[in-house]
VMD Tcl script that builds the backbone (N, CA, C; Angstrom):
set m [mol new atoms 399]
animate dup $m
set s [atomselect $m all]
$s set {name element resname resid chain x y z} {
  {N N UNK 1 A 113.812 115.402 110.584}
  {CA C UNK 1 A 113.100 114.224 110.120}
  {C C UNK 1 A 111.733 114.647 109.591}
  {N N UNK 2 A 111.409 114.214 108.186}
  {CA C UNK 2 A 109.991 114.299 108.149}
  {C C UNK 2 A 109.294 113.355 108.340}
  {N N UNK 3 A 107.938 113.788 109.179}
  {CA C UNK 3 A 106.985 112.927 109.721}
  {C C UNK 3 A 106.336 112.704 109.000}
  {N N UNK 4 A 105.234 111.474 108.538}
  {CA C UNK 4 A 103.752 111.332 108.098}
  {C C UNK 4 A 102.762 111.431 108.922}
  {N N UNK 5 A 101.626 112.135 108.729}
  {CA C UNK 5 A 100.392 112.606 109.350}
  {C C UNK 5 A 99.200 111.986 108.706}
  {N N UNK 6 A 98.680 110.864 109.048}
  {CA C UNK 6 A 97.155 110.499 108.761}
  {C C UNK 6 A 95.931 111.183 109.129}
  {N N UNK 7 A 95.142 112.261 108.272}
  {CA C UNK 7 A 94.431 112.666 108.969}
  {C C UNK 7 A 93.201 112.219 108.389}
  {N N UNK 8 A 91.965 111.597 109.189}
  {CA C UNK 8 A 90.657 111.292 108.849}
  {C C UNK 8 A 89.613 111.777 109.330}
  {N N UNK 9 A 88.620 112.084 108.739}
  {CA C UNK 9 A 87.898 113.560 108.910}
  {C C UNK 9 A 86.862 113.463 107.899}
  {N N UNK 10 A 85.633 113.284 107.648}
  {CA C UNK 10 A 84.815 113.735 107.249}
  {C C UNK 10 A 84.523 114.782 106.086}
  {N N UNK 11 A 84.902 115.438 107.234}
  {CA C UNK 11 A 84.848 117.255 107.230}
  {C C UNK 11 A 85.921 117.886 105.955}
  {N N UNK 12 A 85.599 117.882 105.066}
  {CA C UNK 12 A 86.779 118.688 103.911}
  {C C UNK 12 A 87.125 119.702 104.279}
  {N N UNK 13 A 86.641 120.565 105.421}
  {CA C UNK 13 A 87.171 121.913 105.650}
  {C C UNK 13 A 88.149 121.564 106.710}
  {N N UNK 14 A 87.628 120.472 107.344}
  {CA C UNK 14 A 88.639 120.211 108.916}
  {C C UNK 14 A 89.887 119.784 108.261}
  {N N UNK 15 A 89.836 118.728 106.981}
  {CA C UNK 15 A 91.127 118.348 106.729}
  {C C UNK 15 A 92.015 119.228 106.011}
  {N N UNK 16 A 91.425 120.184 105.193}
  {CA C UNK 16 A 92.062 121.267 104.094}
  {C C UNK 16 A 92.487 122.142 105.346}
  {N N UNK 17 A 92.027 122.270 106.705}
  {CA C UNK 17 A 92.783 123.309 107.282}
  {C C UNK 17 A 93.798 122.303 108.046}
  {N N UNK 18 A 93.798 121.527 108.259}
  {CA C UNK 18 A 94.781 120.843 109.334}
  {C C UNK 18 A 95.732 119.989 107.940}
  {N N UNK 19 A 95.481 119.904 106.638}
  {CA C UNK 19 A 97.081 119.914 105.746}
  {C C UNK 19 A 97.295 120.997 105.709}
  {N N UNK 20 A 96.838 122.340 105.493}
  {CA C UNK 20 A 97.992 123.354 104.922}
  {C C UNK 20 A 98.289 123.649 106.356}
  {N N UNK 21 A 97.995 123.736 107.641}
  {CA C UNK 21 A 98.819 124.398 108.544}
  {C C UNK 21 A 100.020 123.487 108.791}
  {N N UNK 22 A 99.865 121.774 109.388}
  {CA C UNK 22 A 100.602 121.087 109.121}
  {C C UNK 22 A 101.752 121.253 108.211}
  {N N UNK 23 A 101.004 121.409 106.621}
  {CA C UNK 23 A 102.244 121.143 105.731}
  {C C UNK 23 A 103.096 122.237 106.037}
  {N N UNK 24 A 102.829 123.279 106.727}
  {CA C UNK 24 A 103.570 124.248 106.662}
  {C C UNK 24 A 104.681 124.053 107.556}
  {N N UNK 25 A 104.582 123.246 108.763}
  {CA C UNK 25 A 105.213 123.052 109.151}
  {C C UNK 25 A 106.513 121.743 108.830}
  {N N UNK 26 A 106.052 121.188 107.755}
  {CA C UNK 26 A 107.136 120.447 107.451}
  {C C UNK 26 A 106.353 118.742 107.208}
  {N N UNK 27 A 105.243 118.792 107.977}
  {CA C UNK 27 A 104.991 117.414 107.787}
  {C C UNK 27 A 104.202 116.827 106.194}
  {N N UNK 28 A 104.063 115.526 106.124}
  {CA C UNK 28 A 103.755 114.883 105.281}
  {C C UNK 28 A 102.421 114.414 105.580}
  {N N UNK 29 A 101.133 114.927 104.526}
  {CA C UNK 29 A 99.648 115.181 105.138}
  {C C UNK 29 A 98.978 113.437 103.730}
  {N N UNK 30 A 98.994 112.741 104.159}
  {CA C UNK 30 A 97.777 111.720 103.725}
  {C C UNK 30 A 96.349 112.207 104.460}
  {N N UNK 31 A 95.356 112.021 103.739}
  {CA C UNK 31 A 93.492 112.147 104.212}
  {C C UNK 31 A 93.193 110.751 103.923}
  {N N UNK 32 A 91.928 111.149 104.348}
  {CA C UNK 32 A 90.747 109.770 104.384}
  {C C UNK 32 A 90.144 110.175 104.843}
  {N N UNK 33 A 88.451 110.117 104.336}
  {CA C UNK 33 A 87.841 110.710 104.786}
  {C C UNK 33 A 86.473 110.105 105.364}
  {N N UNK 34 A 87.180 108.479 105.673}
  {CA C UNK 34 A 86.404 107.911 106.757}
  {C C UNK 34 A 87.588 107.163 107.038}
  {N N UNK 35 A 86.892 106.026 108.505}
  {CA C UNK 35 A 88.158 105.132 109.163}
  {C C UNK 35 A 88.135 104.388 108.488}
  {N N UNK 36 A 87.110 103.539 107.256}
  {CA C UNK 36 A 87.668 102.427 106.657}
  {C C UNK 36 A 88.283 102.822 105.692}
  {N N UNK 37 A 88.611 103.936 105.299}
  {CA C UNK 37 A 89.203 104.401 104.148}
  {C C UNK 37 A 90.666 104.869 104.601}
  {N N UNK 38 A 90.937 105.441 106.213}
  {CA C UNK 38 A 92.574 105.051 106.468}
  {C C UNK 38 A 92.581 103.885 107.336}
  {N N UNK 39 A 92.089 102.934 107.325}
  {CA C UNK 39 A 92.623 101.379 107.422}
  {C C UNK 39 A 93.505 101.301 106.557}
  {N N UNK 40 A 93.029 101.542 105.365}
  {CA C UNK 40 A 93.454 100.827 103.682}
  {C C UNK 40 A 94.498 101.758 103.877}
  {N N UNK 41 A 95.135 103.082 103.987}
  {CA C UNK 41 A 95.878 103.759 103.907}
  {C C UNK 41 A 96.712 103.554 104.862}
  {N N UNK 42 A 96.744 103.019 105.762}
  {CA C UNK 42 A 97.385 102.635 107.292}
  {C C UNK 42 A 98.355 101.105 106.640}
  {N N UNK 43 A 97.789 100.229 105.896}
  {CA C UNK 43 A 97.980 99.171 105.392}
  {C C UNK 43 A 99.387 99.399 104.269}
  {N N UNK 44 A 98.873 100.303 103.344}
  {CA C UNK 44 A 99.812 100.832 102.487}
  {C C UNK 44 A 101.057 101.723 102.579}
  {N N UNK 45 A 100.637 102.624 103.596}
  {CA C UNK 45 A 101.863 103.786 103.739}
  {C C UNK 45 A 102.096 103.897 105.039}
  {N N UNK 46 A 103.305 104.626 105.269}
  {CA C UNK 46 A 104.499 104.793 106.442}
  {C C UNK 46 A 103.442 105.791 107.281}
  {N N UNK 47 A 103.053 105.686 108.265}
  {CA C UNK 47 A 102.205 107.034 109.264}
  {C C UNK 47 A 102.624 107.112 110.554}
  {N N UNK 48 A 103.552 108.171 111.024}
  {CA C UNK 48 A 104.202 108.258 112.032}
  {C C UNK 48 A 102.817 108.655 112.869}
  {N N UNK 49 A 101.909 109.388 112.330}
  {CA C UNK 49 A 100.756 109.720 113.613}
  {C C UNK 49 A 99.405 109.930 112.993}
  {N N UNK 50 A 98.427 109.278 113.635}
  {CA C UNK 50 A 96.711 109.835 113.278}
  {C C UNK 50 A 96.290 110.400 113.992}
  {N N UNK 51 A 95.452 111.549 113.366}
  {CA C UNK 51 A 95.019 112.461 113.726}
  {C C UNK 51 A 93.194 112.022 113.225}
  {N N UNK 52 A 92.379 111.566 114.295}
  {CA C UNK 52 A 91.220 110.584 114.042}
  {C C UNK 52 A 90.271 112.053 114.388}
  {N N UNK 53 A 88.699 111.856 113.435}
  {CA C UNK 53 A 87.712 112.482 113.677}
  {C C UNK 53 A 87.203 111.266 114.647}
  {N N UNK 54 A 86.144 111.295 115.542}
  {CA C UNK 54 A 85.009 110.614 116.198}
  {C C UNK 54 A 84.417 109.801 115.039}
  {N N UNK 55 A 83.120 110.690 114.963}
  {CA C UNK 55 A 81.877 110.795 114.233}
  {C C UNK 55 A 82.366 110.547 112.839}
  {N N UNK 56 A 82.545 109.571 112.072}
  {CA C UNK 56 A 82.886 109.297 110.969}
  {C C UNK 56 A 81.590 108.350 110.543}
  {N N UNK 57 A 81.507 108.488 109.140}
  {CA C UNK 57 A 80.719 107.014 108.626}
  {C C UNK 57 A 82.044 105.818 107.913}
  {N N UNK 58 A 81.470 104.714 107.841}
  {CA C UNK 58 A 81.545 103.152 107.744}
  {C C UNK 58 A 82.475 102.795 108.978}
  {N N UNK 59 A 83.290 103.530 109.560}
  {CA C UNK 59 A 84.030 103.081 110.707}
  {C C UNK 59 A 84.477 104.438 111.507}
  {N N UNK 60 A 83.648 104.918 112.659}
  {CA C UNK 60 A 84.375 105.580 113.619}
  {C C UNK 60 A 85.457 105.717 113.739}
  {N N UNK 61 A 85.929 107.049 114.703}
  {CA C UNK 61 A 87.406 107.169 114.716}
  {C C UNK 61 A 87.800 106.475 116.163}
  {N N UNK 62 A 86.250 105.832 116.941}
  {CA C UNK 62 A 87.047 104.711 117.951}
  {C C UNK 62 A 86.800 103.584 117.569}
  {N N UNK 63 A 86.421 103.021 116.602}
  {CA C UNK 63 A 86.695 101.916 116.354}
  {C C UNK 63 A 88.059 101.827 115.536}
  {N N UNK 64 A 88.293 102.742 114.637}
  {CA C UNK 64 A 89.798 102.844 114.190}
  {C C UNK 64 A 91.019 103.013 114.987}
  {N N UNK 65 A 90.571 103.510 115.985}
  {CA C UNK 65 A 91.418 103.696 116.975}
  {C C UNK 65 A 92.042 102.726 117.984}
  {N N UNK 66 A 91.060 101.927 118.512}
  {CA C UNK 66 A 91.337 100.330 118.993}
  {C C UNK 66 A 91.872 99.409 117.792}
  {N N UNK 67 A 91.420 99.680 116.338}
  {CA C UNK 67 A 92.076 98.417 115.792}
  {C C UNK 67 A 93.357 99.037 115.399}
  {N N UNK 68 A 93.606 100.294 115.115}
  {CA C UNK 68 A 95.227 100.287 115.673}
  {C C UNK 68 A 95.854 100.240 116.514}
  {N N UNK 69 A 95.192 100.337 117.702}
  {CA C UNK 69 A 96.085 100.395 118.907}
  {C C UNK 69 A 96.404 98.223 119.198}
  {N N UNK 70 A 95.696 97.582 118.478}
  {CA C UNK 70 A 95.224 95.979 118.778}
  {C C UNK 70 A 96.371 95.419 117.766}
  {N N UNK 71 A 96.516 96.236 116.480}
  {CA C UNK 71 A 96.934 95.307 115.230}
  {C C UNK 71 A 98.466 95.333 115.947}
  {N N UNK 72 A 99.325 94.588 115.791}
  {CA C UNK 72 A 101.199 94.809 115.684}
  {C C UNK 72 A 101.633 95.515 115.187}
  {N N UNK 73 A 101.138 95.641 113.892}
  {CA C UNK 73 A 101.792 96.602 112.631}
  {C C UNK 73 A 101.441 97.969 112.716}
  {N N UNK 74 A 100.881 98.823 113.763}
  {CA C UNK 74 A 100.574 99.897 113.804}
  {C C UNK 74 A 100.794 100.467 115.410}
  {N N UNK 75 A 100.464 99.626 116.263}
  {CA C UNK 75 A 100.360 100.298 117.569}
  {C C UNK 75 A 100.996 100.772 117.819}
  {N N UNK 76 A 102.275 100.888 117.559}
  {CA C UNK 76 A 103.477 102.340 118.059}
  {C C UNK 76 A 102.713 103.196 117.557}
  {N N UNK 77 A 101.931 103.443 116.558}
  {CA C UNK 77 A 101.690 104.771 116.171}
  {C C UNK 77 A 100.550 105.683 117.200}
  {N N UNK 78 A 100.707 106.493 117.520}
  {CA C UNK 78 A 100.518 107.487 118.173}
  {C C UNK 78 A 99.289 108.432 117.770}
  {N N UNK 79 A 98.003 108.398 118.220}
  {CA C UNK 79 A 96.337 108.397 117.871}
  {C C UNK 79 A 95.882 109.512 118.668}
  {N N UNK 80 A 95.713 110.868 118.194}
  {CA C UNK 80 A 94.827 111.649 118.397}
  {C C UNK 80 A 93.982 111.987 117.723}
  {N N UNK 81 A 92.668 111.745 118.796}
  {CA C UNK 81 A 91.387 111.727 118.565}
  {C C UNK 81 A 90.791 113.247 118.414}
  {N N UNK 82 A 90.454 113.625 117.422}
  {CA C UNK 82 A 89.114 115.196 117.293}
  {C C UNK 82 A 88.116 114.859 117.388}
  {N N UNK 83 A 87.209 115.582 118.285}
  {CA C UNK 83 A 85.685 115.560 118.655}
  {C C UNK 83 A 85.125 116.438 118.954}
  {N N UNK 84 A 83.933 117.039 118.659}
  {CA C UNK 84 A 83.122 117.882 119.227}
  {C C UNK 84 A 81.820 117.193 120.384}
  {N N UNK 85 A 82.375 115.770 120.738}
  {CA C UNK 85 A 82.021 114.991 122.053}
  {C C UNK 85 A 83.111 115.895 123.215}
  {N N UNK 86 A 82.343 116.387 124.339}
  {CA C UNK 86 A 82.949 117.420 125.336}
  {C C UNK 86 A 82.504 116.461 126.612}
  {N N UNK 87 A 81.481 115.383 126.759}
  {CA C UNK 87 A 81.039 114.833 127.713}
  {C C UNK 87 A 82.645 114.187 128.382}
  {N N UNK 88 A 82.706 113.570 129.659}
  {CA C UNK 88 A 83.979 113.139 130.759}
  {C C UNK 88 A 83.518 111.641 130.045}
  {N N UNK 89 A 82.025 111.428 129.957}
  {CA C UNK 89 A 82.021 109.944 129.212}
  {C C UNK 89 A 82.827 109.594 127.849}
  {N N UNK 90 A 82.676 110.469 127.529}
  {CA C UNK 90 A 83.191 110.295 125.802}
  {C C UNK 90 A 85.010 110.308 126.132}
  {N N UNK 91 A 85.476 111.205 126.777}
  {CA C UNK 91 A 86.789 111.165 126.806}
  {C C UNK 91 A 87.358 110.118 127.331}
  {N N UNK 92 A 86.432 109.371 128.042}
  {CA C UNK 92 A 86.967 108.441 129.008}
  {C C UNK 92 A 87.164 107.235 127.895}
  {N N UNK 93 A 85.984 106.783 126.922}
  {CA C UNK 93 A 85.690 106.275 125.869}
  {C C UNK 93 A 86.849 106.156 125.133}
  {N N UNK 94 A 87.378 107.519 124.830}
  {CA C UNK 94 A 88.156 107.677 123.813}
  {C C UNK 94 A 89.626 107.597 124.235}
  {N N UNK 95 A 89.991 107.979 125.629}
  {CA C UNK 95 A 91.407 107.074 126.051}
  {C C UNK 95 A 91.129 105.647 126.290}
  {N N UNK 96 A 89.869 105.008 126.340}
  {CA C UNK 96 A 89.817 103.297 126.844}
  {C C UNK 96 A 89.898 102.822 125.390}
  {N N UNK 97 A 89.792 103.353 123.964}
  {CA C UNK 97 A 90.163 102.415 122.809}
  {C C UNK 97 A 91.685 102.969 122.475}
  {N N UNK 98 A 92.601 103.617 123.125}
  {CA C UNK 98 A 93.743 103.489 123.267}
  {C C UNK 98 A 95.069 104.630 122.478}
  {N N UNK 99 A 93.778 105.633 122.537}
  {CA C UNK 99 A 94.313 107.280 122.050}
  {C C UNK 99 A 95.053 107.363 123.140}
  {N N UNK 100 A 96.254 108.192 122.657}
  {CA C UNK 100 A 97.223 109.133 123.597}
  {C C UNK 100 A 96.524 110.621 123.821}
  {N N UNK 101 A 96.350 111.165 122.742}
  {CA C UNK 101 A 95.046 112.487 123.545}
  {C C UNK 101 A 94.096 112.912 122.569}
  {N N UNK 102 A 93.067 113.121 123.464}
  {CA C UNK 102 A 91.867 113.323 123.347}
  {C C UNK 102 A 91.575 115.243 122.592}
  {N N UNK 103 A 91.067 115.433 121.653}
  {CA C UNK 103 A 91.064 116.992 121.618}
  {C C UNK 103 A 90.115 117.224 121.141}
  {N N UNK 104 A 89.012 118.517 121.848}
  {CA C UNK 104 A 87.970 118.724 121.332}
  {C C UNK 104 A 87.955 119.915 120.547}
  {N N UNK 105 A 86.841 119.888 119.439}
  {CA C UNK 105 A 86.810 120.653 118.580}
  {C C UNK 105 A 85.694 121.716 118.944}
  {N N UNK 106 A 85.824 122.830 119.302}
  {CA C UNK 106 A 87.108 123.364 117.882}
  {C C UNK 106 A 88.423 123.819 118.807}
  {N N UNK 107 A 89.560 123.616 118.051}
  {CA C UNK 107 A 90.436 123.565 118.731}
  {C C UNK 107 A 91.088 124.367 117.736}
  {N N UNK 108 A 92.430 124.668 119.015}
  {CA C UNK 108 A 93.562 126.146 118.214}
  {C C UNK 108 A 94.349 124.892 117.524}
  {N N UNK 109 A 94.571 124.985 116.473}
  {CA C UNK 109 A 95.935 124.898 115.726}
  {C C UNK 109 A 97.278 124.257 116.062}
  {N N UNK 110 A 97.201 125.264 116.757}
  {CA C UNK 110 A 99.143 125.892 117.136}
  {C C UNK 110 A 98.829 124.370 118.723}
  {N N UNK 111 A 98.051 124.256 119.286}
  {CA C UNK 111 A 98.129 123.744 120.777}
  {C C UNK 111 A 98.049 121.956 119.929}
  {N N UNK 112 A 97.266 122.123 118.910}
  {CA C UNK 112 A 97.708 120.840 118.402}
  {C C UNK 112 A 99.065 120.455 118.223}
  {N N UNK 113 A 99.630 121.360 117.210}
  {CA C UNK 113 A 100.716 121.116 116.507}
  {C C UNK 113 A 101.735 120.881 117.752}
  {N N UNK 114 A 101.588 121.695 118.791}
  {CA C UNK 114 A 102.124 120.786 120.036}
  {C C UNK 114 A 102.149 119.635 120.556}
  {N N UNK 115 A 101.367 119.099 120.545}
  {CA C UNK 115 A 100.427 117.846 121.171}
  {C C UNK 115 A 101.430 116.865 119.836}
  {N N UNK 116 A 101.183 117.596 118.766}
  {CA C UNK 116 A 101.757 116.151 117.837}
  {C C UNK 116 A 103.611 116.402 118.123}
  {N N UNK 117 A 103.830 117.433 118.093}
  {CA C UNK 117 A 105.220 117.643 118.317}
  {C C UNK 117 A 105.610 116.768 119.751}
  {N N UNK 118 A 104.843 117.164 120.607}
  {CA C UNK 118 A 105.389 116.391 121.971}
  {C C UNK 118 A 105.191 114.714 121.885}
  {N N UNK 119 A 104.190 113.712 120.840}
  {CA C UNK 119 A 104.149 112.620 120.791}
  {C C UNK 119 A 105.209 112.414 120.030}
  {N N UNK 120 A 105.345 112.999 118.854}
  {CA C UNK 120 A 106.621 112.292 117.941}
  {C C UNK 120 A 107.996 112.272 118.687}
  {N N UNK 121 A 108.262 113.354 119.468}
  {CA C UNK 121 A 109.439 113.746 120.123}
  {C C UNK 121 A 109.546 112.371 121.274}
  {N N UNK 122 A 108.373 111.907 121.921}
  {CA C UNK 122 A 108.239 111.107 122.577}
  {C C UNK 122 A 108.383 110.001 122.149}
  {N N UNK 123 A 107.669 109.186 120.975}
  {CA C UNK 123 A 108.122 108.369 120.273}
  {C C UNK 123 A 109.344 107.946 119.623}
  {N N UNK 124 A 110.423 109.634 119.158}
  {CA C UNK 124 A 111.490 108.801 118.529}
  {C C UNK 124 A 112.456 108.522 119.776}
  {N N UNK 125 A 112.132 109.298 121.297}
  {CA C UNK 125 A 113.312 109.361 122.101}
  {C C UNK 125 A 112.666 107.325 122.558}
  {N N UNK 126 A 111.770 107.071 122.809}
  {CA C UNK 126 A 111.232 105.662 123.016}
  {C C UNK 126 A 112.443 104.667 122.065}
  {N N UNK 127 A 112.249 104.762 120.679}
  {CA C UNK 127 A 112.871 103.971 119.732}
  {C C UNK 127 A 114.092 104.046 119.720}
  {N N UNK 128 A 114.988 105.544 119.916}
  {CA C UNK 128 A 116.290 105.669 120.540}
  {C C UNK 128 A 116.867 104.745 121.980}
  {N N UNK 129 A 115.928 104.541 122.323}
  {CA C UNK 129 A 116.400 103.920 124.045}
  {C C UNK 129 A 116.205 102.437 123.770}
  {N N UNK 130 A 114.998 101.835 123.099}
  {CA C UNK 130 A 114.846 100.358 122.120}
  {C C UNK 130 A 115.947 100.162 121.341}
  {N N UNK 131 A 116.607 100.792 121.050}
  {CA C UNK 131 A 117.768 100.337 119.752}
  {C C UNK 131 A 119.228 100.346 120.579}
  {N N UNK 132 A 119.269 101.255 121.556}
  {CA C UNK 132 A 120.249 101.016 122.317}
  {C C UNK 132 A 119.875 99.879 123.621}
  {N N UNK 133 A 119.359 99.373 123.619}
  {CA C UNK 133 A 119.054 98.414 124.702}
  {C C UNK 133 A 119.720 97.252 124.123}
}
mol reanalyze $m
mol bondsrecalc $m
mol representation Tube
mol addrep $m
């Protein structure tokens, strides 16, 4: 199955490295390079998972993060948060607007690409057990 990957980020270097490792692995890489800019992209296209910066301008990646986890039309989707916030406050923050995990930057790669592998895997076995119910 190919997945879609929302990634929003600021950072042109954070997102140019997290599409080509991604794409390499098979997935399907949309950017934005603030949260009100993948709202609008969240609205329009299919996104099996976001991959949220914090520290964004016009909309944070926790305020994007609660209004997907709030809207209908999105909350299955599956929200990991990047931060170079390391404080127990901030993480706590960032699972209470309704991320599945929290990852601080700078982070390996490969331990991501896990993290998203183990949510999607989690998600389609969820929708498998919903459809047979």
């Amino acid at each position: 199955m190919n997945y879609t990957i929302l990634i929003a980020d600021d950072e042109p270097e954070i997102r140019t490295l997290l599409r080509l490792y991604l794409e390499n692995e098979n997935y399907q890489i949309i950017e934005a390079e603030n949260g009100k800019q993948a709202l609008e992209l969240l609205k329009k296209e299919h996104v099996d998972l976001c991959l949220l910066d914090i520290m964004m301008p016009e909309m944070d990646g926790l305020e994007l993060c609660s209004k997907v986890k709030s809207e209908i039309s999105y909350s299955h989707i599956p929200v990991i948060l990047l931060t170079a916030k390391t404080t127990l406050e901030s993480k706590v923050e960032g699972l209470e607007c309704g991320a599945d995990v929290y990852v601080e930057k700078p982070f390996s790669v490969k331990q991501l690409h896990m993290q998203i592998e183990n949510l999607l895997k989690l998600r389609q076995s969820f929708h498998k057990l919903m459809v047979s119910l």
